[in-house]
KERO-195362 format. One record per residue (C-alpha): residue number from 1; residue in three letters; x, y, z. Coordinates in Angstrom, 1 decimal. Layout:
REM KERO-195362
REC     i    aa        x        y        z
REC   NUM   ala        X        Y        Z
...
***
This chain:
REM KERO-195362
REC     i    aa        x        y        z
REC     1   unk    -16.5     47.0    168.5
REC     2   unk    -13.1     46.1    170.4
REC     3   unk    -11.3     46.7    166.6
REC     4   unk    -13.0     50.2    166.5
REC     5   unk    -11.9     51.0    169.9
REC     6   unk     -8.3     49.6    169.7
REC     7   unk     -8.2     51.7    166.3
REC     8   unk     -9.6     55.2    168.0
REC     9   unk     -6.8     54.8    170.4
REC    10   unk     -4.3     54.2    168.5
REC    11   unk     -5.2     57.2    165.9
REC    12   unk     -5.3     59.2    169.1
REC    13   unk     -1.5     57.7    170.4
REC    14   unk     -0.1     58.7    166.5
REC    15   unk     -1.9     62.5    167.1
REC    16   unk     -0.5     62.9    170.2
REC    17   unk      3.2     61.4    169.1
REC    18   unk      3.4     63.5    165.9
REC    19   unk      2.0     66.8    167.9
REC    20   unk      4.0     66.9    171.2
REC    21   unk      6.2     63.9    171.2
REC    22   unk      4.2     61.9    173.8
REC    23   unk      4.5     58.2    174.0
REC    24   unk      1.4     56.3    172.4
REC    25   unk      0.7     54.9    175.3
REC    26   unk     -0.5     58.3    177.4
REC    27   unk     -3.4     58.0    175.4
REC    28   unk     -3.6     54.2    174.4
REC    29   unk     -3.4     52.9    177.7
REC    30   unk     -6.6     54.1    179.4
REC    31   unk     -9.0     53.7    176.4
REC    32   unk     -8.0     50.2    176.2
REC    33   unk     -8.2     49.2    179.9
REC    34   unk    -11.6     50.9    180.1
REC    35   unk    -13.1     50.5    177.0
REC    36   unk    -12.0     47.0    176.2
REC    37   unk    -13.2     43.5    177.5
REC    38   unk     -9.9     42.1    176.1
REC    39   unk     -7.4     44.3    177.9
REC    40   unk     -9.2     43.4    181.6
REC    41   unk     -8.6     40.3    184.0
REC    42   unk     -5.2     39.7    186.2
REC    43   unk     -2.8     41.4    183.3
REC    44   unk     -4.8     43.2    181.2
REC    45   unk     -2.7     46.6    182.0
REC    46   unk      0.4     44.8    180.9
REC    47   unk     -0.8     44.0    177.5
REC    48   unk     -2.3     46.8    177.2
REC    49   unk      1.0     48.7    177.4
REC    50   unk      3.1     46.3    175.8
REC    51   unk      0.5     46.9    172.4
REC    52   unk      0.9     50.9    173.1
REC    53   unk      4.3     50.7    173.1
REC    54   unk      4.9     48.3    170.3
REC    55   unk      2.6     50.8    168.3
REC    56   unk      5.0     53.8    169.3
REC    57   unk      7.9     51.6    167.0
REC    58   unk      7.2     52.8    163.8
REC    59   unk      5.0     56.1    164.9
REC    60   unk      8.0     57.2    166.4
REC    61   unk     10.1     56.2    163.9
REC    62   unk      8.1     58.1    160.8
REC    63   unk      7.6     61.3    163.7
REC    64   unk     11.3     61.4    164.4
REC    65   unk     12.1     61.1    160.3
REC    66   unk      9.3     64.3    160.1
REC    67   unk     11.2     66.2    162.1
REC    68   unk     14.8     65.2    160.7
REC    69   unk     13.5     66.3    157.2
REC    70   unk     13.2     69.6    159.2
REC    71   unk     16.5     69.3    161.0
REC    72   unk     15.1     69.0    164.1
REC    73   unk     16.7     66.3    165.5
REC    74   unk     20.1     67.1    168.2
REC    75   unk     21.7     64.8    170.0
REC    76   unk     24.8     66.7    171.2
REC    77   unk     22.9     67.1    174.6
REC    78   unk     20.8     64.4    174.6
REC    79   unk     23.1     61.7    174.7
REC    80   unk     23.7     60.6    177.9
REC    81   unk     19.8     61.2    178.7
REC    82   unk     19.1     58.4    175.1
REC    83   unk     21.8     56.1    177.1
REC    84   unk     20.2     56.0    180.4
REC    85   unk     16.8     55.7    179.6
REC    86   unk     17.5     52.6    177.4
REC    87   unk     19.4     50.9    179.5
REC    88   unk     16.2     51.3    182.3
REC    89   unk     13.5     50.3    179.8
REC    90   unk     14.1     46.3    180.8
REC    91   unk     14.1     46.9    184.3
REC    92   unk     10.9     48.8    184.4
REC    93   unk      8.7     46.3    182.2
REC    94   unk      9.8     43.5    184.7
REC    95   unk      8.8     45.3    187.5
REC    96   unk      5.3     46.2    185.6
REC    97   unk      4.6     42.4    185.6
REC    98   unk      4.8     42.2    189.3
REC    99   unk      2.9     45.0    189.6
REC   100   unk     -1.1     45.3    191.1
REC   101   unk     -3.4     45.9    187.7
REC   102   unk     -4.9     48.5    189.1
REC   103   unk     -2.5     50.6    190.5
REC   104   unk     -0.8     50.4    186.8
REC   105   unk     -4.1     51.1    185.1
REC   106   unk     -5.1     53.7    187.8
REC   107   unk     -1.8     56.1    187.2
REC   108   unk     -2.4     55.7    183.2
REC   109   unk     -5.7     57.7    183.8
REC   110   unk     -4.4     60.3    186.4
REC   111   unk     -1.1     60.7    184.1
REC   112   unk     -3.5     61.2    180.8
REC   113   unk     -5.3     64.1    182.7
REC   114   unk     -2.1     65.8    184.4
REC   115   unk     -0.4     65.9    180.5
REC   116   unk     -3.3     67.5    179.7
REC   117   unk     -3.4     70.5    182.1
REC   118   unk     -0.1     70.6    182.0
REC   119   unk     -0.4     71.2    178.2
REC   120   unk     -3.5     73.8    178.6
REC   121   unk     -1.7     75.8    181.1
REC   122   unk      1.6     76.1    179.6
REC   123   unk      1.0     75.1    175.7
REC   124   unk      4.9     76.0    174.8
REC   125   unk      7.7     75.1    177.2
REC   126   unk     10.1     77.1    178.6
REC   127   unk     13.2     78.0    175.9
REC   128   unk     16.6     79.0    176.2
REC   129   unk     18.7     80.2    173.4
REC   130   unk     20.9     77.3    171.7
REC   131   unk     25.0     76.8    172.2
REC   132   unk     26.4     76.5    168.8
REC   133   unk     30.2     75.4    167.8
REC   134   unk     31.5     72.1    169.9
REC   135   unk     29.6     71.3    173.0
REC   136   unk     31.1     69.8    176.1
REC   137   unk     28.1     68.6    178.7
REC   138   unk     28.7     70.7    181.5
REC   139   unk     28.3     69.2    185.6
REC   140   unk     24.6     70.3    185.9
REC   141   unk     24.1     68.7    182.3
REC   142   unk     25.2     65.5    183.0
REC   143   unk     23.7     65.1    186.5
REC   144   unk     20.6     66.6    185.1
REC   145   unk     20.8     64.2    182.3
REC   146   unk     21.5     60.6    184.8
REC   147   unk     19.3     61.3    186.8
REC   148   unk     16.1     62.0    184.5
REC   149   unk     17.6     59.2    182.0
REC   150   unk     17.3     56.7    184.8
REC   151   unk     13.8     57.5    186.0
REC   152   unk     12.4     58.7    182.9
REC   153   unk     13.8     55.0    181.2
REC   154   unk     12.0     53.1    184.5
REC   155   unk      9.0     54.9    184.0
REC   156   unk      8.8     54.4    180.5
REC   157   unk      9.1     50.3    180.8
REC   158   unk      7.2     50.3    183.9
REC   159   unk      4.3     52.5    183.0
REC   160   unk      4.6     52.8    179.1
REC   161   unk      3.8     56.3    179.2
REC   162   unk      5.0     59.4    180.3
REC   163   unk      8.8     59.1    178.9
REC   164   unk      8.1     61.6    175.9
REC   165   unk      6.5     64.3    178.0
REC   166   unk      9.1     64.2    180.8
REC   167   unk     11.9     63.9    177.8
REC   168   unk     10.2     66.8    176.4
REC   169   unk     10.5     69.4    179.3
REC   170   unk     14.3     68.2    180.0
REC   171   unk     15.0     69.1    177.0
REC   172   unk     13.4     72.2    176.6
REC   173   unk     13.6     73.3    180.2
REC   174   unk     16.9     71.9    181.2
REC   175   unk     19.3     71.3    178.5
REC   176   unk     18.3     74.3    176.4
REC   177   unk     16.2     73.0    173.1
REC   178   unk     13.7     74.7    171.1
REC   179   unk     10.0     72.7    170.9
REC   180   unk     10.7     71.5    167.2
REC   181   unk     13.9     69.8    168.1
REC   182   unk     12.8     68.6    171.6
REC   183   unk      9.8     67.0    170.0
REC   184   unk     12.2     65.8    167.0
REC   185   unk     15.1     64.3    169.6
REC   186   unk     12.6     62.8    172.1
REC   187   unk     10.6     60.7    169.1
REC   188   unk     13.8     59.9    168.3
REC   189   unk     14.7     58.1    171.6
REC   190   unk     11.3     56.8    172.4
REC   191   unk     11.7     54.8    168.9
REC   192   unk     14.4     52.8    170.6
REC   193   unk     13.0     52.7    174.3
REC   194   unk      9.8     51.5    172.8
REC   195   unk     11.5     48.8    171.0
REC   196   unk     13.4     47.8    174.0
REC   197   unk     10.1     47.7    176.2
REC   198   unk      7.7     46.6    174.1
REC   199   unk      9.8     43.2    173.0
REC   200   unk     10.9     42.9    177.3
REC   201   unk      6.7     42.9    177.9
REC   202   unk      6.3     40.5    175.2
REC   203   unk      9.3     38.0    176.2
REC   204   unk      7.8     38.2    180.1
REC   205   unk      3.9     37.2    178.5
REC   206   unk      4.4     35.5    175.1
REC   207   unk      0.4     35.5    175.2
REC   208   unk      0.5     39.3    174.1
REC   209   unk      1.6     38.6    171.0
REC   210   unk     -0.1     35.1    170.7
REC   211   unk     -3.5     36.2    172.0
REC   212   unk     -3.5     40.0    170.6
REC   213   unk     -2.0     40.2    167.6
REC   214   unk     -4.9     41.2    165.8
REC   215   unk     -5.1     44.4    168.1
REC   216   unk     -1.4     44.6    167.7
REC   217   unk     -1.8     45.0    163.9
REC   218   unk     -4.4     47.6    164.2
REC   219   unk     -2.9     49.9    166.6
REC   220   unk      0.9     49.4    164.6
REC   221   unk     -0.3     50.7    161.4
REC   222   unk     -3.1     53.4    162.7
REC   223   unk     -0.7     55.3    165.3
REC   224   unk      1.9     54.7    162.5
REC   225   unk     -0.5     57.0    160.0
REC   226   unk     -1.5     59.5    162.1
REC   227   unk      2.0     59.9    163.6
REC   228   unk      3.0     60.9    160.2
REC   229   unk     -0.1     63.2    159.4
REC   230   unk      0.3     65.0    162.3
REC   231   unk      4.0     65.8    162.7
REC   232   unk      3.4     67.3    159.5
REC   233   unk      0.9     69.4    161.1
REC   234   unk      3.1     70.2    163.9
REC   235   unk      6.1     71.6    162.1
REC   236   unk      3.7     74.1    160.2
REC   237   unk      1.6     76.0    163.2
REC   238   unk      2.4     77.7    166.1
REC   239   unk      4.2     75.6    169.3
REC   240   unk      1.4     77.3    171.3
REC   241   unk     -1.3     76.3    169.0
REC   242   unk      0.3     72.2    169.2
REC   243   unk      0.1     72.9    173.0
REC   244   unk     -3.6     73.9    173.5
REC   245   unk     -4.9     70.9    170.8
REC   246   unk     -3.0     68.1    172.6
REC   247   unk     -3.6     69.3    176.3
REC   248   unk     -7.7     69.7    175.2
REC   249   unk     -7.5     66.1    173.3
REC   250   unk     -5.2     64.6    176.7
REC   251   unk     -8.0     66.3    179.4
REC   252   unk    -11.4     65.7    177.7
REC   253   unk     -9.9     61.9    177.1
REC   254   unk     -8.4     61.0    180.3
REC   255   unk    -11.5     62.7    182.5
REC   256   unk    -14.1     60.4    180.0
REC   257   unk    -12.3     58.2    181.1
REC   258   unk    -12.0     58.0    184.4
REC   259   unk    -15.9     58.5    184.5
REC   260   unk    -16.9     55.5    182.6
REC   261   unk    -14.3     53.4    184.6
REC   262   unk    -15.8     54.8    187.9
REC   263   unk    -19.5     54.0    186.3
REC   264   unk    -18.7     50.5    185.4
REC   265   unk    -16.9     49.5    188.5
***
């Protein structure tokens, strides 16, 4: 039953990746906390989110390559954001391990249902028509870009999730991309972030990988799958459509969730 579980998460972490460029572990996270025996006890959070990430590798990787087939990848803006965030992925995983259970598992619920409304409530973000010729990051750019890089790369280490939708509305919002591409470019980045703090979670608890391998298998190749199957998906209907599917999924998920945890406890 555990193997079934792990594997409905991760299938729910690629659809999620591939639709709206969300970190695996948005969905991941709270499933496995919840739902699994394994992923309870003193650090059962942190592996959990070590596994989500590690499984956002490759289904970012085949995501991001969707959306390059499509040209949908820019970086001309996004540079400084990619730099920052990486070099903050280390620094949040340590602080992760210090970090009450709870509290970690606990805001992977509440940020599960927030991503959600968000989603239902506005499906497509907020666009801005796109600079062409040679860009030069202006002031606002660059500040806009350090300081989200920073806390976005934290975030991302510390809590495993949330880096793709914050990423996503930067871009859009603030530096000016269209869905496609911020979807595309975010992906991108989170294949490198994940790598960073996935392997930073697993060098402060070798036990992950010695003790959960098996899970870490399942949820490498089944977000890796339905990344792939539904970025697809995503470059062929409407942004609002993408919006409205992964906000339901995100809600209906993250409020089951917090139920049966409240039921059990």
């Amino acid at each position: 039953m555990p193997y079934i579980i792990t594997a409905l998460a991760a299938a729910l972490a690629g659809i999620g990746t591939g639709l709206a460029g969300l970190s695996a572990a948005t969905a991941m996270v709270p499933i496995l906390i919840v739902l699994c025996p394994v992923f309870g006890g003193e650090h059962g959070a942190f592996a959990a989110t070590a596994i989500a990430l590690a499984s956002d590798i490759l289904g970012s990787a085949v995501t991001s390559f969707v959306y390059a087939k499509n040209k949908k990848i820019d970086l001309k803006h996004g540079w400084v954001l990619l730099t920052c965030i990486i070099a903050m992925c280390t620094v949040g995983s340590a602080a992760a391990y210090f970090t009450h259970q709870t509290v970690l598992g606990g805001f992977s619920l509440f940020l599960c249902v927030a991503i959600g409304i968000r989603f239902l409530v506005k499906p497509e973000a907020k666009e801005r028509p796109q600079k062409s010729g040679i860009v030069k990051l202006s002031a606002k750019e660059i500040a806009v870009s350090l300081f989200f890089g920073l806390t976005i790369g934290f975030g991302t280490g510390f809590f495993g999730s949330g880096g793709g939708m914050m990423m996503l509305i930067v871009l859009t919002a603030m530096l000016g991309y269209d869905r496609r591409t911020a979807v595309g470019t975010s992906t991108f980045i989170m294949t490198f972030t994940a790598l960073i703090a996935s392997v930073s979670h697993i060098m402060i608890e070798p036990a992950i990988l010695l003790e959960c391998w098996d899970y870490l298998l399942i949820s490498i190749v089944t977000a890796t799958v339905f990344s792939i199957v539904s970025a697809q998906f995503a470059n062929k209907v409407s942004g609002k459509v993408v919006g409205y599917v992964t906000g339901a999924v995100l809600l209906a998920l993250g409020l089951s969730m917090i139920v049966i945890n409240f039921l059990n406890g």
